[in-house]
C-alpha positions as CSV (number, residue, x, y, z in Angstrom):
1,X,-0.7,29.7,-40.2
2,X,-4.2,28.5,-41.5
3,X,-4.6,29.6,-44.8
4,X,-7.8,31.4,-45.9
5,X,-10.6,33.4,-47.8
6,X,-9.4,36.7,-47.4
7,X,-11.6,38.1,-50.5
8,X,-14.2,37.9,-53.1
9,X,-14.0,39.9,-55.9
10,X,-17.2,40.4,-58.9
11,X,-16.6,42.5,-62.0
12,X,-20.5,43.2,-63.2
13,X,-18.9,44.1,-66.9
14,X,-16.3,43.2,-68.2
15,X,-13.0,45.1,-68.4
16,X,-15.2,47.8,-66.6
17,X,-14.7,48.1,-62.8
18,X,-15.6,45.2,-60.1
19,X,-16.7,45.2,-56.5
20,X,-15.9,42.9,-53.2
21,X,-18.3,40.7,-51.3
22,X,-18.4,39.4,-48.3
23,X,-20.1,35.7,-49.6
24,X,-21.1,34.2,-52.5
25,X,-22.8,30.6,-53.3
26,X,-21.0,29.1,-56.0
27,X,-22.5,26.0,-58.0
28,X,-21.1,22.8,-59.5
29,X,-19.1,23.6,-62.9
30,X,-20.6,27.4,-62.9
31,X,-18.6,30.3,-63.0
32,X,-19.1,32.7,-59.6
33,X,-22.3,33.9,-60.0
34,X,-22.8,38.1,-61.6
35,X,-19.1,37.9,-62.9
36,X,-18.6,39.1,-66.6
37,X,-22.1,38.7,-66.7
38,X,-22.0,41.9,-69.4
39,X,-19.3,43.0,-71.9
40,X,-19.0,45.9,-74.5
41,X,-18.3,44.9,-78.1
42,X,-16.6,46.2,-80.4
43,X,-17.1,47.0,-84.3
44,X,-14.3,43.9,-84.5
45,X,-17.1,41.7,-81.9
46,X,-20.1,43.0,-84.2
47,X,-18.5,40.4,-87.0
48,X,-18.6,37.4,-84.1
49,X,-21.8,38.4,-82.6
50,X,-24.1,38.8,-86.0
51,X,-24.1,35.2,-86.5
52,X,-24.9,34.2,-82.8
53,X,-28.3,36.3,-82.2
54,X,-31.0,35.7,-80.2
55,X,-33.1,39.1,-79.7
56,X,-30.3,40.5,-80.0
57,X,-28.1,39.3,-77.4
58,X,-25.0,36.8,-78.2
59,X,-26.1,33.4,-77.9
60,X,-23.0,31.7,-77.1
61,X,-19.9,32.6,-75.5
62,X,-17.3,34.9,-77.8
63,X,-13.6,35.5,-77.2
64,X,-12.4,38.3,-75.6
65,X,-10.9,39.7,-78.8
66,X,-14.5,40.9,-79.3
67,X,-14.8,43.1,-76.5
68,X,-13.3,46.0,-74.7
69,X,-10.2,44.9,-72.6
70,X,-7.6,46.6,-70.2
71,X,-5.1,45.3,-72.4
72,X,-5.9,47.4,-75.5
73,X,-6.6,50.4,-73.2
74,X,-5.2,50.7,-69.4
75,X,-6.9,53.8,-68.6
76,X,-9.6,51.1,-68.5
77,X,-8.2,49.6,-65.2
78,X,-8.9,52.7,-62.9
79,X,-12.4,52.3,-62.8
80,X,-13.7,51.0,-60.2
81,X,-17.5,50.2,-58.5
82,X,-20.6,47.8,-58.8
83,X,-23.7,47.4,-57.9
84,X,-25.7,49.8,-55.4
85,X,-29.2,50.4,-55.0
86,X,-30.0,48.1,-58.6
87,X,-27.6,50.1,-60.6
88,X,-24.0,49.9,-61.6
89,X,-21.9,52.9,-60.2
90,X,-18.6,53.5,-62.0
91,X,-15.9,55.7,-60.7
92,X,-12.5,57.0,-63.1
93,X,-10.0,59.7,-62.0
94,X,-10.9,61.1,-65.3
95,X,-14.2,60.2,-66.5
96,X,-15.9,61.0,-63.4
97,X,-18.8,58.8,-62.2
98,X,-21.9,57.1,-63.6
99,X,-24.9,55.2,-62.7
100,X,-26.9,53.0,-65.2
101,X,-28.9,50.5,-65.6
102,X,-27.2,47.5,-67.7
103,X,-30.6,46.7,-69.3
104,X,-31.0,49.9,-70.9
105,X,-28.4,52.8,-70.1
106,X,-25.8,50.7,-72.4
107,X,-25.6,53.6,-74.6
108,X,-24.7,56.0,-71.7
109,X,-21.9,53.8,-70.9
110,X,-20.7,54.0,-74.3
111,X,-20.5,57.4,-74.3
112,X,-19.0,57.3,-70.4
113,X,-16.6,54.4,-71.9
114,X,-15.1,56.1,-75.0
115,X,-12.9,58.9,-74.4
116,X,-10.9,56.1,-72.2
117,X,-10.5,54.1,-76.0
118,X,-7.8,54.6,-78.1
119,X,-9.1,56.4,-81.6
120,X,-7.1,53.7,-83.5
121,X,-9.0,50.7,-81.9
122,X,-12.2,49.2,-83.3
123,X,-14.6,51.7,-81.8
124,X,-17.5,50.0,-78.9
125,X,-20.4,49.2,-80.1
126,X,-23.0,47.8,-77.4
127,X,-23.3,46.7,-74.2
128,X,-24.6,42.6,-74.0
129,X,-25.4,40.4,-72.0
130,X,-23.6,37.1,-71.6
131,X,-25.0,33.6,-73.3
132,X,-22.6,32.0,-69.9
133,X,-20.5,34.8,-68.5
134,X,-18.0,37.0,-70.4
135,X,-14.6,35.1,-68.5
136,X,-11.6,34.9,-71.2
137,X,-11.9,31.1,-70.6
138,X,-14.2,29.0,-72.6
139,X,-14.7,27.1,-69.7
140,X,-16.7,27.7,-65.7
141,X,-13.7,28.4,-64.0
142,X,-13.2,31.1,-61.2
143,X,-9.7,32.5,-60.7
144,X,-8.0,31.8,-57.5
145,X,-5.1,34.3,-56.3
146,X,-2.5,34.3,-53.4
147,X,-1.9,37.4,-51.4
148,X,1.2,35.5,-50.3
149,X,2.0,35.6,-53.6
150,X,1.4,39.3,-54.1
151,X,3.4,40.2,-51.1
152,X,6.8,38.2,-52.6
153,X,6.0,40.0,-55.9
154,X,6.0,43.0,-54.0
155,X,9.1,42.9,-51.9
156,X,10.5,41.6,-55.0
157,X,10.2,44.6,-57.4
158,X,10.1,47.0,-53.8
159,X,6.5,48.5,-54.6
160,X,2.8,48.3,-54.3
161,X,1.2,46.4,-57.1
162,X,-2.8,45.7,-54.9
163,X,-5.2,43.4,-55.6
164,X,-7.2,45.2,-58.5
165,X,-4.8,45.0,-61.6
166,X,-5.3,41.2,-61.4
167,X,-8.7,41.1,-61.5
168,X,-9.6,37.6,-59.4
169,X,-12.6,36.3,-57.9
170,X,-11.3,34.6,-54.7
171,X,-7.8,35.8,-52.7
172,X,-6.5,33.6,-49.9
173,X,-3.7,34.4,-47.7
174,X,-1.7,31.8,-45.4
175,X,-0.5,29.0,-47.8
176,X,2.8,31.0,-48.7
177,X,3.9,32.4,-51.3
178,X,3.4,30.2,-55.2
179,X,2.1,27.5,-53.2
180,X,-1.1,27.5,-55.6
181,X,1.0,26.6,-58.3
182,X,1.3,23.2,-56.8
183,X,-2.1,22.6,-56.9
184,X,-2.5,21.8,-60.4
185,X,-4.6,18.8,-60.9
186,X,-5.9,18.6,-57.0
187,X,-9.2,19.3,-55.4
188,X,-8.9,22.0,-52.4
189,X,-11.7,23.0,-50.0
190,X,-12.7,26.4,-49.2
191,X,-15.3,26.4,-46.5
192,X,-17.7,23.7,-47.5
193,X,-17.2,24.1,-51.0
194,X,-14.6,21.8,-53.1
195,X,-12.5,23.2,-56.5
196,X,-10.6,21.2,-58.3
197,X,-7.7,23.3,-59.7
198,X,-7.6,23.2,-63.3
199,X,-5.0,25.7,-64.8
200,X,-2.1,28.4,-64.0
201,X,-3.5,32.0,-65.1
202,X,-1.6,33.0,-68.0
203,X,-1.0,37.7,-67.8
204,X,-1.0,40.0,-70.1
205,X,-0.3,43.3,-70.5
206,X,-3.1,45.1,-68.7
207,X,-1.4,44.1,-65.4
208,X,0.9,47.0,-66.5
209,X,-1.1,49.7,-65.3
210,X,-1.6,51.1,-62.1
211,X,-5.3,50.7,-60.9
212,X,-5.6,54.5,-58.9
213,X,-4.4,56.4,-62.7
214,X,-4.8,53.7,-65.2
215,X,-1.3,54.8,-66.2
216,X,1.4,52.3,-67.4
217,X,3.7,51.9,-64.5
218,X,5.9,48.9,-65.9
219,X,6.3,46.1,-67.8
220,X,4.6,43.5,-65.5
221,X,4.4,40.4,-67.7
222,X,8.3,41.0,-68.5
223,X,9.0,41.3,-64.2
224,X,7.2,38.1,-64.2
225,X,9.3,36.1,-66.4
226,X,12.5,38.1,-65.2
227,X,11.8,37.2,-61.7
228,X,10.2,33.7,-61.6
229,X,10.5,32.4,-65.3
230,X,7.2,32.3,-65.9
231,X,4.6,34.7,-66.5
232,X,1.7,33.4,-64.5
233,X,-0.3,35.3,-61.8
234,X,-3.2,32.9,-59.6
235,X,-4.3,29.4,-60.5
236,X,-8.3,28.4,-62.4
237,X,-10.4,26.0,-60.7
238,X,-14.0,24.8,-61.1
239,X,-16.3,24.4,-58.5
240,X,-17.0,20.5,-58.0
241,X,-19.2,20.9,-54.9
242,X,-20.8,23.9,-54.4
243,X,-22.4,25.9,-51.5
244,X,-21.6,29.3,-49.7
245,X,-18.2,30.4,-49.3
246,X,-17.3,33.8,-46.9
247,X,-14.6,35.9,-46.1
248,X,-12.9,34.0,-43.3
249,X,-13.5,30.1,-44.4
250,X,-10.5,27.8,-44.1
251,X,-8.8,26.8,-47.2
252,X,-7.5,23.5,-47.8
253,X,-5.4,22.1,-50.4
C-alpha cells in the first residue's frame, strides 16, 4: 500500500481548539502556515513577555511554560473549531461556543477560557500574537503523525484514542505502524514538497484526556512506555523544499 496525506491539521491558538484543511503551502524552514499563530499567557508568561515588547506583542518566541496548555488543564483539550467567516469559532461540552476576533475579542476569550483553568494555576492574562508561531519547539518544525501508528496503539490498549489528543499538523496512513521512527535524519517527500525529519515527538500528559469531555481517561504517557519503551508519539520535520501539499499526495520516505 502507498502511503499517504490522509490529514492536515491547524490549531489558530494555542492549546485552544484546531481545525482540518484540505491543503496548505508550506515554505522552506517555516512552520505550517496559521499554526500557534496566537497563545494566552499567563501571570507566570507576563514575567517572560515584559522584557520582549514591541507594541505590546512578544517579540520573540517564549516557552510554553508561559502560556496556557492542555497539560496543566485537560478540560482544555475538548474544544474544538477554527476559522469561519474571519472569526475563530470555539466549541466545549461545557463552556458552550464563542466567536471572536483574535485582534480584539482576546478578553472575551479570557473570560470564555477561565472557568476551564484550575484556580491554583497562574491565572490568563492576554491573548498575543506570535513573534514566529507559538510551537513548543524553538525551532520551524511541523509534526508528522502515523495513523498506522494510532491504529497499533489502539488495538493495543483495546480503545479509541482519535486524532485530536495529539494535536499534529500532517497524518499519513500506509507506511505501517512506527515506521516514522526510522526516519530520523532522512528527507521524505510528500507531494512535491521535501521534509527532512529532524526529531521523535516527545508526550506529555495532556494526551491523557479524552478530546469529546476533556476528562482524564488514562495515563497515556505511562501506556506508552509500558507498551513500546518509549514515550514518543509522531516524528518533527522541517520543510526543505516547499510548495502545496493536499489530502491525498504520496508520501515518500
Amino acid at each position: 500500500m502507498t502511503a499517504r496525506l490522509a490529514l492536515i491539521r491547524r490549531h489558530p491558538i494555542k492549546s485552544v481548539g484546531g481545525e482540518g484543511l484540505d491543503a496548505v503551502t508550506l515554505a522552506p524552514a517555516r512552520r505550517l502556515p496559521g499554526d500557534r499563530e496566537w497563545a494566552v499567557l499567563t501571570e507566570a508568561g507576563e514575567r517572560h513577555a515584559i522584557t520582549s515588547q514591541t507594541q505590546g506583542q512578544p517579540d520573540r518566541w517564549l516557552p510554553k511554560t508561559c502560556f496556557m496548555r492542555g497539560v496543566s488543564s485537560l478540560p482544555l483539550q475538548a474544544i474544538e473549531g477554527g476559522w469561519q467567516d474571519g472569526l475563530l469559532v470555539l466549541r466545549h461540552p461545557q463552556a458552550g461556543q464563542i466567536s471572536i476576533d483574535p485582534e480584539t475579542d482576546g478578553p472575551a476569550l479570557i473570560d470564555w477560557l477561565r472557568p476551564l483553568w484550575p484556580a491554583h494555576a497562574p491565572a490568563p492574562t492576554r491573548l498575543v500574537r506570535g513573534a514566529a508561531i507559538w510551537t513548543d519547539q524553538k525551532w520551524p518544525w511541523i509534526s508528522i503523525l502515523s495513523l498506522d501508528s494510532l491504529a497499533d496503539l489502539e488495538s493495543r490498549t483495546g480503545r479509541s484514542l482519535g486524532t485530536q489528543r495529539w494535536r499534529g499538523n500532517l497524518w499519513i496512513e500506509g507506511a505501517g505502524p512506527w515506521a516514522e521512527r526510522d526516519w530520523i535524519g532522512r528527507v521524505i517527500r510528500i507531494g512535491g514538497v521535501e521534509l527532512r525529519v529532524t526529531d521523535h515527538v516527545g508526550r506529555c500528559d495532556a494526551t491523557s484526556a479524552d478530546t469529546t469531555t476533556g476528562q482524564r481517561d488514562g495515563d497515556m504517557v505511562e501506556t506508552l512506555d509500558r507498551l513500546y519503551g518509549h514515550t514518543d508519539f509522531g516524528i518533527f520535520a522541517e520543510v526543505v523544499t516547499g510548495g502545496e501539499i493536499r489530502i491525498g499526495d504520496e508520501v515518500t520516505p
